[in-house]
mmCIF file of the N, C-alpha and C atoms, coordinates in Angstrom:
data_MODEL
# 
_entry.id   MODEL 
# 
loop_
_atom_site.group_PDB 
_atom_site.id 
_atom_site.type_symbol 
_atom_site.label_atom_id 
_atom_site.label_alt_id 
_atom_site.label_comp_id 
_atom_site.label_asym_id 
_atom_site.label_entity_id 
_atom_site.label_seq_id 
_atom_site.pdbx_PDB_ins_code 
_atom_site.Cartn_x 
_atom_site.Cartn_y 
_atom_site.Cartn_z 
_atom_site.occupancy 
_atom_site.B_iso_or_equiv 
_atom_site.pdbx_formal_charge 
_atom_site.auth_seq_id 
_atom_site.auth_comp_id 
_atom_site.auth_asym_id 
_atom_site.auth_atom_id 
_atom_site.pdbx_PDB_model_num 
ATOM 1   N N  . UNK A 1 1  ? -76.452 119.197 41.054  1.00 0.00 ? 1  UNK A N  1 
ATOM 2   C CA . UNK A 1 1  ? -75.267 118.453 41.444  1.00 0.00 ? 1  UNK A CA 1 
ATOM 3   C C  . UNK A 1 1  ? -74.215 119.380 42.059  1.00 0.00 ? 1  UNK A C  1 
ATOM 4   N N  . UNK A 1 2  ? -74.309 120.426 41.855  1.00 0.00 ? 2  UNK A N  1 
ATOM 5   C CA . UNK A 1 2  ? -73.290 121.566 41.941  1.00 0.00 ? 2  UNK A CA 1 
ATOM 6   C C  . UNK A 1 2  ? -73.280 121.645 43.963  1.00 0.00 ? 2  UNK A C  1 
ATOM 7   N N  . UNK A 1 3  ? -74.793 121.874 43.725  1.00 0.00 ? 3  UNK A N  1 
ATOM 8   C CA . UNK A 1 3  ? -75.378 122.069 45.328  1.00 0.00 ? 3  UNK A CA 1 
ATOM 9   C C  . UNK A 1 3  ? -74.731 121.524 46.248  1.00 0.00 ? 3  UNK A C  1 
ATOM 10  N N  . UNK A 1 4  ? -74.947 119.939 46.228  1.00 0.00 ? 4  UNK A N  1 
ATOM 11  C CA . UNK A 1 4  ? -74.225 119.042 46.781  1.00 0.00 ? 4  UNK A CA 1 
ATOM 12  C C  . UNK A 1 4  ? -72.770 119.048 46.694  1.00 0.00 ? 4  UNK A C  1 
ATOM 13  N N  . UNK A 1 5  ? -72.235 119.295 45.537  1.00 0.00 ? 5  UNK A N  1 
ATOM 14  C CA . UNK A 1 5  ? -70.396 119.227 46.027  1.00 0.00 ? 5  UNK A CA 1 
ATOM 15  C C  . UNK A 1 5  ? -70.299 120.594 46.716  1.00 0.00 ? 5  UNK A C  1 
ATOM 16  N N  . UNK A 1 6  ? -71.197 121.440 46.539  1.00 0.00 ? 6  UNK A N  1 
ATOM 17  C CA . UNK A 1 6  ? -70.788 122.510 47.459  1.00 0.00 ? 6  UNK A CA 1 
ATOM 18  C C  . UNK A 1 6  ? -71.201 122.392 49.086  1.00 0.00 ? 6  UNK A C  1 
ATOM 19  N N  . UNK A 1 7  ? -71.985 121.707 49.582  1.00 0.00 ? 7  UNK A N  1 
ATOM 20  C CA . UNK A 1 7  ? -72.528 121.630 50.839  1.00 0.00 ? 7  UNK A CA 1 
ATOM 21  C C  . UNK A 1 7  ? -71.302 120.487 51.348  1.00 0.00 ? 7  UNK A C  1 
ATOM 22  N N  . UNK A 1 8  ? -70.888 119.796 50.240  1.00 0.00 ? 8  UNK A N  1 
ATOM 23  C CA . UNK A 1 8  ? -70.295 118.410 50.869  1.00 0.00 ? 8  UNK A CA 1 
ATOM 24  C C  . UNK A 1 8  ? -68.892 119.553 51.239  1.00 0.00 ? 8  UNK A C  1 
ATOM 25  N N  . UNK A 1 9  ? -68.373 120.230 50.457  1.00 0.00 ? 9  UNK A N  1 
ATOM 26  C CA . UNK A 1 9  ? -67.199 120.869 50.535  1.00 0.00 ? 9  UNK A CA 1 
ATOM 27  C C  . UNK A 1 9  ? -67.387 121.566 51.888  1.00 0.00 ? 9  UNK A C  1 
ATOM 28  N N  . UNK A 1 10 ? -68.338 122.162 51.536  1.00 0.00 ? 10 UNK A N  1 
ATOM 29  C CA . UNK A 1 10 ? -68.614 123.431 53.043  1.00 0.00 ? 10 UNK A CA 1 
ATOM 30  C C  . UNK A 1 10 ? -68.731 122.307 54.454  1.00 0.00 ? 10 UNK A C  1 
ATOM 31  N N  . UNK A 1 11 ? -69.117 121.349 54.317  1.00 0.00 ? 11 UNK A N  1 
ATOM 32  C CA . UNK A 1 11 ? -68.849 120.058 55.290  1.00 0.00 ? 11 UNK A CA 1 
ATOM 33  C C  . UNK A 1 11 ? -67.840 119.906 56.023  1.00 0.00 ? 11 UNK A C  1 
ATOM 34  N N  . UNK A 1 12 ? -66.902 119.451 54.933  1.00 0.00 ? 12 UNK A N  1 
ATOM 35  C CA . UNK A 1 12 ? -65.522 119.229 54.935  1.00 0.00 ? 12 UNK A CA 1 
ATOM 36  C C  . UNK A 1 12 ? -64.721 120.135 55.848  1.00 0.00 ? 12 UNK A C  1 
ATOM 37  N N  . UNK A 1 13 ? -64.605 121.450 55.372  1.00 0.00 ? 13 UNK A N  1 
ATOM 38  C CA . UNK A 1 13 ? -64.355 122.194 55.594  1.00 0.00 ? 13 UNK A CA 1 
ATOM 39  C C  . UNK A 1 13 ? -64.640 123.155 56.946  1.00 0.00 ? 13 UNK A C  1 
ATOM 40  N N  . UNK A 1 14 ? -65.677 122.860 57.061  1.00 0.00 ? 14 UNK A N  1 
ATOM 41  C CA . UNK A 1 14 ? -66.284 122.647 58.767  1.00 0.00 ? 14 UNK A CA 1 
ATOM 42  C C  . UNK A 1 14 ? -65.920 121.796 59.992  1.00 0.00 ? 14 UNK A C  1 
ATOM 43  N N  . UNK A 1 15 ? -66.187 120.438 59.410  1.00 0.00 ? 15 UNK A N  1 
ATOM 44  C CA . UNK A 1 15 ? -65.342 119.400 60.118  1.00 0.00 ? 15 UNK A CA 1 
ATOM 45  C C  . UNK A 1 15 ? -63.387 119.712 60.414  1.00 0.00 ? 15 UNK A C  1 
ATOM 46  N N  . UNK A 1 16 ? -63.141 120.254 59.323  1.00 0.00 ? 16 UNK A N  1 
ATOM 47  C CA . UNK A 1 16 ? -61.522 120.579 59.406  1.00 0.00 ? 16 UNK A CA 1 
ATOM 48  C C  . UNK A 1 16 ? -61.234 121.154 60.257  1.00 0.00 ? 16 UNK A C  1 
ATOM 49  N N  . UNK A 1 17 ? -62.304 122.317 60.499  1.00 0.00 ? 17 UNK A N  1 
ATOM 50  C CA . UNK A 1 17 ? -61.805 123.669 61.024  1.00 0.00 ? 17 UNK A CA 1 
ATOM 51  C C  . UNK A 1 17 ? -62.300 123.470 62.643  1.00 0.00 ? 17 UNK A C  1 
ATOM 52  N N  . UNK A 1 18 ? -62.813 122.791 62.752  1.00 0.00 ? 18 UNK A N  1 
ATOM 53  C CA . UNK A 1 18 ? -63.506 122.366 64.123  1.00 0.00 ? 18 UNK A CA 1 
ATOM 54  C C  . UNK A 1 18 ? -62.363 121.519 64.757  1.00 0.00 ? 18 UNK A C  1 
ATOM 55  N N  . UNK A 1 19 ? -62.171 120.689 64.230  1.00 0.00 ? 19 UNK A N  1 
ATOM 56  C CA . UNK A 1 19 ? -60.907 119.346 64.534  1.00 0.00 ? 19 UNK A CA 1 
ATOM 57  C C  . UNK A 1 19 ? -59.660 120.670 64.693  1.00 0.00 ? 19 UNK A C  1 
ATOM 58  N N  . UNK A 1 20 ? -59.066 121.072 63.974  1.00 0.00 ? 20 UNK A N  1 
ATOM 59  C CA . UNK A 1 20 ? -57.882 121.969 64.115  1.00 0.00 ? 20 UNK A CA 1 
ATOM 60  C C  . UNK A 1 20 ? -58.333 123.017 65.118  1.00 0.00 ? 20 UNK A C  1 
ATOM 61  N N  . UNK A 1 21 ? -59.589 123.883 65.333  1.00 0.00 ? 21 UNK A N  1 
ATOM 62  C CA . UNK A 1 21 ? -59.917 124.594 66.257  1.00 0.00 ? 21 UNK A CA 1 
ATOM 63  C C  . UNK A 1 21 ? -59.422 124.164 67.828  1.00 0.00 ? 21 UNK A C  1 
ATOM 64  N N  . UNK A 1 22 ? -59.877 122.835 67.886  1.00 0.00 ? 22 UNK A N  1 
ATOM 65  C CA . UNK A 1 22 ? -59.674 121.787 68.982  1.00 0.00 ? 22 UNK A CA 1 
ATOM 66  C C  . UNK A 1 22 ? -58.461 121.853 69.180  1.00 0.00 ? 22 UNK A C  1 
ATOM 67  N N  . UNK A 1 23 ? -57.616 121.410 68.353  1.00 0.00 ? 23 UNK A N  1 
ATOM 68  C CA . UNK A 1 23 ? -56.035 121.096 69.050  1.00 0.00 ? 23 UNK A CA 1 
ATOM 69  C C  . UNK A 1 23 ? -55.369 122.368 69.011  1.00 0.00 ? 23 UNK A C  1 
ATOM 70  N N  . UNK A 1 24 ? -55.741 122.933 68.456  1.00 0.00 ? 24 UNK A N  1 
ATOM 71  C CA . UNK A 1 24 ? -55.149 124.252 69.112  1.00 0.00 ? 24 UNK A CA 1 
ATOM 72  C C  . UNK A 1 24 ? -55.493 125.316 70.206  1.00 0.00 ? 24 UNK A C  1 
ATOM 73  N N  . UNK A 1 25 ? -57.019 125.135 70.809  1.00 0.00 ? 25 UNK A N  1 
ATOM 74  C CA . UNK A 1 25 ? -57.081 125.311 72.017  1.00 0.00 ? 25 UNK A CA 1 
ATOM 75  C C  . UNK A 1 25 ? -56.948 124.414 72.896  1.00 0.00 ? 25 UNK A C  1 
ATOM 76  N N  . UNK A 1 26 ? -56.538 123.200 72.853  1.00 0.00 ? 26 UNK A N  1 
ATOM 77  C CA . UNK A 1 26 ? -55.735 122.396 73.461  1.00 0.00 ? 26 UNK A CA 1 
ATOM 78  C C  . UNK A 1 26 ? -54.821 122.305 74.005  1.00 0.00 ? 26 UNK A C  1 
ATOM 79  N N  . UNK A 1 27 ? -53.919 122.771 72.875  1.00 0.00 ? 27 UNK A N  1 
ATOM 80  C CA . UNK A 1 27 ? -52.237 123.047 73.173  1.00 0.00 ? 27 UNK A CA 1 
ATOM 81  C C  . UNK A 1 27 ? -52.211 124.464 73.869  1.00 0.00 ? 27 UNK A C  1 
ATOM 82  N N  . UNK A 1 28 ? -52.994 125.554 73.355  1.00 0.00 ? 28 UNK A N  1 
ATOM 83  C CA . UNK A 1 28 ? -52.931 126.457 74.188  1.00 0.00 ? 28 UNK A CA 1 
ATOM 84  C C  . UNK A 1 28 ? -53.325 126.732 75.562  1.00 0.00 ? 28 UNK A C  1 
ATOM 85  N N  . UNK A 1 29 ? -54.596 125.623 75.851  1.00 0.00 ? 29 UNK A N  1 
ATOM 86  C CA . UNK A 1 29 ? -54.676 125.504 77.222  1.00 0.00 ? 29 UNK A CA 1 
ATOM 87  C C  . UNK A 1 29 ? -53.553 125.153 78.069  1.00 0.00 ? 29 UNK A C  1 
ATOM 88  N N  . UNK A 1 30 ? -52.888 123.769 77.233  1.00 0.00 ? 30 UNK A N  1 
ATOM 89  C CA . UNK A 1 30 ? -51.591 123.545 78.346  1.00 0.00 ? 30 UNK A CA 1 
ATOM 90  C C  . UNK A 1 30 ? -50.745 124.011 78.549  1.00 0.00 ? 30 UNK A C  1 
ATOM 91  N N  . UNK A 1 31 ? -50.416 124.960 77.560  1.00 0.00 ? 31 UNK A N  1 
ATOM 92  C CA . UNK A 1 31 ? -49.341 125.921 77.190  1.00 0.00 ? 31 UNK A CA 1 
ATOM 93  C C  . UNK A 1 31 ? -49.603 126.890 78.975  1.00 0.00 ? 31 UNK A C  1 
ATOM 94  N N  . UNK A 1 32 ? -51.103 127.850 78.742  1.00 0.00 ? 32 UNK A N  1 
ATOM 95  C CA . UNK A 1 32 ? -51.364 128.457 79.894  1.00 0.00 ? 32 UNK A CA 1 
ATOM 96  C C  . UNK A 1 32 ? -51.156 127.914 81.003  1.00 0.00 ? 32 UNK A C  1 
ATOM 97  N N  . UNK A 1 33 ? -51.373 126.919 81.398  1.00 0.00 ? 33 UNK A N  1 
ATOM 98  C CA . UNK A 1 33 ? -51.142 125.938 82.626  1.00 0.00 ? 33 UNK A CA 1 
ATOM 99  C C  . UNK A 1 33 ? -49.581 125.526 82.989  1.00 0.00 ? 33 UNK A C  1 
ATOM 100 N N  . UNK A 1 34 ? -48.712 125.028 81.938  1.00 0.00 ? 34 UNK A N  1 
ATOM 101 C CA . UNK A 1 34 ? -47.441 125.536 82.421  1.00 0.00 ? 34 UNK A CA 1 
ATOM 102 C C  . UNK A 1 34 ? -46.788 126.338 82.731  1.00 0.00 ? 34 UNK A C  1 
ATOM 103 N N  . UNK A 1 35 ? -47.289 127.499 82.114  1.00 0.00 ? 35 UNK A N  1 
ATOM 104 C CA . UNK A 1 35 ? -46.978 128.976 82.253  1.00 0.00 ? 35 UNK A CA 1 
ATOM 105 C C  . UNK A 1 35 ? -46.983 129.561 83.896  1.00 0.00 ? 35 UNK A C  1 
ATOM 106 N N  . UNK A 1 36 ? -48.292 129.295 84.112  1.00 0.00 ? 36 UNK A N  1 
ATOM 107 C CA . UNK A 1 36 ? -49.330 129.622 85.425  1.00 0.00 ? 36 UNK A CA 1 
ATOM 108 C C  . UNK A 1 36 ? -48.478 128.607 86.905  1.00 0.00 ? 36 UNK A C  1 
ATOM 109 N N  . UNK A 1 37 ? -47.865 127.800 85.943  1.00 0.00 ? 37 UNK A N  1 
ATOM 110 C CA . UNK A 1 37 ? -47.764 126.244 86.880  1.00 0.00 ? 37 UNK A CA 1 
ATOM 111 C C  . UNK A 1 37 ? -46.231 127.037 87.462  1.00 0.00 ? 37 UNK A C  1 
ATOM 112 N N  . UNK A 1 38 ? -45.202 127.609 86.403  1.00 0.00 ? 38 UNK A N  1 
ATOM 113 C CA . UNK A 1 38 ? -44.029 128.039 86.530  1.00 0.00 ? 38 UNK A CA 1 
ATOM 114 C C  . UNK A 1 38 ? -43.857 129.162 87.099  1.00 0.00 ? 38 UNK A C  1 
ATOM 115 N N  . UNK A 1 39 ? -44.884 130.228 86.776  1.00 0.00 ? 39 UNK A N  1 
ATOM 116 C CA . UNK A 1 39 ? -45.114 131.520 87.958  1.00 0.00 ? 39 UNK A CA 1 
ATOM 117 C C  . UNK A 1 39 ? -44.976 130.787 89.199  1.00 0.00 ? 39 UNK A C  1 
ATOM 118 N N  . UNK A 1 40 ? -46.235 130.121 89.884  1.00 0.00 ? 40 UNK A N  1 
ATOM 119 C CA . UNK A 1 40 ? -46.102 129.957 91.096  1.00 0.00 ? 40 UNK A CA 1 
ATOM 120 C C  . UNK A 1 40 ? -45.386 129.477 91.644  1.00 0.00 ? 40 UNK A C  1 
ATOM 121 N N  . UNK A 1 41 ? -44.148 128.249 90.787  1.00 0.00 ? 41 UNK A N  1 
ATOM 122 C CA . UNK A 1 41 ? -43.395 127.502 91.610  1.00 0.00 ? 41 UNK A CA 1 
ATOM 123 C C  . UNK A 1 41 ? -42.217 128.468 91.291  1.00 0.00 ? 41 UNK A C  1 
ATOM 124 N N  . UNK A 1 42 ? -41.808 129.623 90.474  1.00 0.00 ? 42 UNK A N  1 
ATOM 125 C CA . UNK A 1 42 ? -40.702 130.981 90.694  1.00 0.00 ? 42 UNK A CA 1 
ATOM 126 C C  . UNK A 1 42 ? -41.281 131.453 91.905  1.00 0.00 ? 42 UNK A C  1 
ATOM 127 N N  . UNK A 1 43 ? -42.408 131.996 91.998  1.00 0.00 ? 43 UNK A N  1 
ATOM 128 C CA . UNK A 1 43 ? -43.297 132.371 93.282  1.00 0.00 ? 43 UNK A CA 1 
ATOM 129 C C  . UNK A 1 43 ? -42.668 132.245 94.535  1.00 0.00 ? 43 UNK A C  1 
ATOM 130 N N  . UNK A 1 44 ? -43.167 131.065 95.007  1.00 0.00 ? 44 UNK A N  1 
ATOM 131 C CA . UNK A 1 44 ? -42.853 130.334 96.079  1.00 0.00 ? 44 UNK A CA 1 
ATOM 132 C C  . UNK A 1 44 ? -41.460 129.891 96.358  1.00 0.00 ? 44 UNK A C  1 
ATOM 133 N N  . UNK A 1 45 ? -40.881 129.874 95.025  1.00 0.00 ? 45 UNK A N  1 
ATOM 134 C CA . UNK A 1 45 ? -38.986 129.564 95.422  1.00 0.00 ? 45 UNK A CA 1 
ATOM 135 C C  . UNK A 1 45 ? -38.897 131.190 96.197  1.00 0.00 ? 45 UNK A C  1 
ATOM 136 N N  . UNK A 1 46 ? -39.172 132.520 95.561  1.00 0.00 ? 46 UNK A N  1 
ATOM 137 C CA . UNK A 1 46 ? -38.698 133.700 95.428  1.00 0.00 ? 46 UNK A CA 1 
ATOM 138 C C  . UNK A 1 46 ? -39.144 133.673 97.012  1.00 0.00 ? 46 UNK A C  1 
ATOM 139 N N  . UNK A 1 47 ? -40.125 133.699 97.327  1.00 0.00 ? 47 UNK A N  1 
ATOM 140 C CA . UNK A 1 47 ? -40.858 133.541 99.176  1.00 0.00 ? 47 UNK A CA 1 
ATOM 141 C C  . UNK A 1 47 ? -39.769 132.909 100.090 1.00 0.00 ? 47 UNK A C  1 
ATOM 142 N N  . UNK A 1 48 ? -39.723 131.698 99.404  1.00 0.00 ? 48 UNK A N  1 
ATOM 143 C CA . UNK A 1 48 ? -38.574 130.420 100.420 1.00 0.00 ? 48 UNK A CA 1 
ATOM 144 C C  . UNK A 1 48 ? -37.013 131.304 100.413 1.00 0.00 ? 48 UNK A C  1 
ATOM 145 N N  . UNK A 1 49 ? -36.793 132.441 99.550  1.00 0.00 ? 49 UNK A N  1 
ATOM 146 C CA . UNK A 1 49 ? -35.519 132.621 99.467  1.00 0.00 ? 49 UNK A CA 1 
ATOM 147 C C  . UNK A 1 49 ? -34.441 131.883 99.344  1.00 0.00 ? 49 UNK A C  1 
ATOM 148 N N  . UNK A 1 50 ? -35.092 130.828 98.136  1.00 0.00 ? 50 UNK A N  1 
ATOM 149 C CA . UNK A 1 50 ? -34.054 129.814 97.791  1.00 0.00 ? 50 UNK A CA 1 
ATOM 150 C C  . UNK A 1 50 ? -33.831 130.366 95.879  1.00 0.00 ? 50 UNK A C  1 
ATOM 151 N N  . UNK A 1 51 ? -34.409 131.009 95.612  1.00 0.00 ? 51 UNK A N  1 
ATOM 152 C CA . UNK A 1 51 ? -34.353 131.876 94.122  1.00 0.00 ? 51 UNK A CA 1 
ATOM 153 C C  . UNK A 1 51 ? -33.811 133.198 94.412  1.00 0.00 ? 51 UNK A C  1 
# 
């Protein structure tokens, strides 16, 4: 019986870490992409000589 609450736990605990893995390379993807998004449009102001 032990077996099983331990596999079910290690389950659990898998599933958790997978789901939270996810949204946090999630958020960090978009995070990079605004980042990337705000370089180029400083970029291109700094070019236009309107920055």
């Amino acid at each position: 019986m032990e077996n099983i609450q331990y596999f079910m736990a290690l389950l659990a605990a898998l599933v958790i870490g997978v789901f939270l893995i996810k949204k946090i390379t999630g958020c960090i993807f978009r995070i990079v992409i605004a980042v990337i998004m705000l370089a180029i449009i400083g970029w291109a102001l700094t070019v236009l000589h309107l920055l």
